[in-house]
Steps between C-alpha positions, in 0.01 A plus 500: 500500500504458156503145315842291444476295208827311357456294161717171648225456766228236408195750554666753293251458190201526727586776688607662239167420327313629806721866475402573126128434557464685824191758515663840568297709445111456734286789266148534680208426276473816250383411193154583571537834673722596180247362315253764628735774535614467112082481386417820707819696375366369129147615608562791684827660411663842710216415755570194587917515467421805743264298750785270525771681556332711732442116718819348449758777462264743734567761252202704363603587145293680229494414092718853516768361721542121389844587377763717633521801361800637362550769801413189758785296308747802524494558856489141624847438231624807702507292808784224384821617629765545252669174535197267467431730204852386342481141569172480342601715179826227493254229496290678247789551269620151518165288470429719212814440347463130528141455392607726194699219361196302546325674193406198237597626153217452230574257197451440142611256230419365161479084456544362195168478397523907504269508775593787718491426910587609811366702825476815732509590791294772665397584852178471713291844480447530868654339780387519868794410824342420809707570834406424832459715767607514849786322650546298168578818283760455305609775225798288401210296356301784339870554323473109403172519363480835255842541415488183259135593372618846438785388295249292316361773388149498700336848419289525858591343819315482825538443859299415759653524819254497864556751703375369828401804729574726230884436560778507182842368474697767347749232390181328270407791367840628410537137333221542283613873401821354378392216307221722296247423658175693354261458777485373903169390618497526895238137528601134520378144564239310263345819436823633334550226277147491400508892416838431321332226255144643448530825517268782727432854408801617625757168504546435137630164396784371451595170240747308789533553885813363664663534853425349825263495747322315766240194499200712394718696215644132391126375508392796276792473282376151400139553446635832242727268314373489136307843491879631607838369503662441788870382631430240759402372772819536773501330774748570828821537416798222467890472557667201400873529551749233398837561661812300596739583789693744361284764634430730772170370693414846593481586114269196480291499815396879404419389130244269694349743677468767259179266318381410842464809605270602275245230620414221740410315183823567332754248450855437488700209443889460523641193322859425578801223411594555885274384770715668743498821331136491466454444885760837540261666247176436687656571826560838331154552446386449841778777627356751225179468607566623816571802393284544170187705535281330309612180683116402597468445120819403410538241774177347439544414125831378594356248729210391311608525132933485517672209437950379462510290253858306471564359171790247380578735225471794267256299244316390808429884574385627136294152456317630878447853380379407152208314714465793739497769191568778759433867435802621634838261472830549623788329378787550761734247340846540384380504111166597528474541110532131448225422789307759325495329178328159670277755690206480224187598712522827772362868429807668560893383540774705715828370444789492730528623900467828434182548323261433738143498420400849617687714251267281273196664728626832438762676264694159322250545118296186457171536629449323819093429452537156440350096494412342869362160620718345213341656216864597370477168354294659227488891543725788515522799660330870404637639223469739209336217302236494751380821386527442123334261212615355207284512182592253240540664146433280157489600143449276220584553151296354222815200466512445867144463468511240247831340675309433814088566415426122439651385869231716609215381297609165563512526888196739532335229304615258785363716746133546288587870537350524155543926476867467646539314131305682275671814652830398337352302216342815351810675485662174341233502223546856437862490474519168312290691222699788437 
């Protein structure tokens, strides 16, 4: 049974308190075994990414077959019946049509010193998208992932995808052919992310690696950070949904389950103005689990990580959620616009009954790889500017120079950067003879 909290009750703050810090996620030990996995890849290259996918994805490979080859990709895409094929080219079209509108415009103006300034923008060289395999392979994510860094304008994009047992998903692989994907390495794990960031003779690498994965790929994600970009670090997945009685508690209860069945370590949380209605919605739950296959999973992050909140009010609610800085919020309110505006910290919004948070999953446009464990409180979701730079632009005329030359000398003097001064006051001397 999941947790009933209600903000008049006396032990509200602590239990409260106690929900927000909760451990949800119980990662064995792996730093050190990706530790040695990413030094032997570094060391050793095809051999060892081959030694390693041959233990963990019992899969012998050769240097020749690391990717897919174009044939391979053809007949496996050949497999997706034609009406998975259309609702993945819908969701194609429309996440690329929404990250488009994501492209930063570059910018340039004179002061008034007549100093010229401004920046670009211009995208990462290489990006790699890493996908698990096995039950937790998801193409709408492969769709999530490359469409925005294609629109960015990366030149050569990756994928490494396992294939344990030497089995594809058609619907992954069809993805990645309809995003623009350039290549599809069949390895995963550490070794994966290692070969992504250092390079081997055959994996070459890649400036940023995004997109999920488990412990080990999380572990070896965090030890490339610096020699690559990376996204972030996502935890299991979150539903906060703030609702008040006008609603339909099947509409709710399902909203619920469709985060905790992804994992036991998944959470959602319902806050409501109605204890009565949030009693109707949990009892909801419990009938849909009955019947929901994944209800092993779904029921057990239900019990251990859900929680009814009842609140006095509306400001009550967005105050809560601003605290809980959920990935996914719902807002099924009368005027969910207004409760949006006090809403300042979640990775993703869905406003009103009717747009519940799976269209955001699959086919709505915004990209739905987003912040967990409250880190929407000062990060956003993927997007195209994940794949891009900006390069600051300066150009000083001989008057801006002398306009604003003797703030530097005077503060690289404060500094006893002694060449940061002399740098300008050369050209100061030379100009101030002419």
């Amino acid at each position: 049974m999941p947790q009933f909290l209600n903000t008049a009750d006396s032990d509200f703050e602590a239990r409260f308190t106690d929900l927000l810090g909760a451990k949800r996620e119980d990662s064995p030990e792996v730093d050190d075994v990706v530790a040695g996995i990413i030094a032997d890849v570094r060391a050793r290259g095809d051999a060892a990414v081959l030694e390693l996918t041959a233990k963990f994805d019992r899969l012998q490979l050769t240097a020749e077959t690391l990717a897919f080859s174009p044939e391979q990709i053809a007949a496996e895409c050949a497999k997706v019946s034609s009406a998975d094929r259309a609702a993945l080219e819908l969701a194609a079209d429309r996440i690329r049509a929404y990250h488009t509108r994501q492209l930063p415009t570059d910018e340039s103006w004179t002061d008034d010193t007549g100093a010229t300034l401004g920046w670009r923008w211009t995208p990462v060289s290489a990006a790699g998208l890493y996908v698990p395999g096995g039950l937790a392979s998801y193409p709408s994510s492969v769709l999530m992932n490359a469409i925005p860094a294609k629109v960015a304008g990366v030149a050569r994009l990756a994928i490494a995808v396992p294939t344990p047992d030497g089995v594809a998903n058609p619907l992954v692989l069809l993805a990645a052919q309809l995003s623009g994907v350039d290549t599809i390495y069949r390895i995963g794990g550490a070794q994966a992310i290692a070969a992504l960031a250092y390079g081997t003779e055959t994996v070459a690498p890649v400036d940023k690696i995004t997109g999920p994965g488990n412990a080990f790929v999380a572990a070896a994600k965090r030890r490339v950070f610096g020699k690559v970009g990376i996204d972030m670090i996502a935890g299991p997945s979150e539903i906060l949904v703030i609702a008040d009685a006008d609603n339909d508690p099947e509409f709710l209860a399902l909203d619920l389950l469709s985060q905790a069945e992804h994992d036991e370590s998944a959470q959602s949380l319902l806050i409501t103005t109605d204890a009565a209605f949030g009693k109707a919605v949990a009892a909801e739950v419990d009938a849909q689990l009955q019947v929901l296959e994944r209800r092993a999973i779904a029921g057990a992050s239900w019990r251990d990580n859900g929680a009814v909140i009842t609140v006095r009010d509306l400001d009550e609610a967005a105050a809560l959620s601003n605290r809980i800085a959920p990935e996914h919020l719902e807002l099924c309110v009368a005027d969910p616009d207004a409760l949006a505006a006090k809403c300042t910290h979640a990775g993703a919004i869905f406003l009103g009954q009717y747009t519940p948070e799976a269209v955001g999953d699959y086919v709505g446009g915004p990209n739905h790889v987003l912040p967990t464990a409250r880190s929407a409180r000062f990060s956003s979701g993927l997007s195209v500017l994940d794949f891009m730079k900006r390069t600051t632009m300066a150009r000083m005329t001989p008057g801006a120079l002398k306009a604003i030359g003797p703030a530097v000398e005077t503060l690289a003097a404060s500094e006893s950067l002694q060449a940061h001064g002399l740098s300008v006051t050369a050209r100061l001397r030379k100009l101030n003879a002419e």
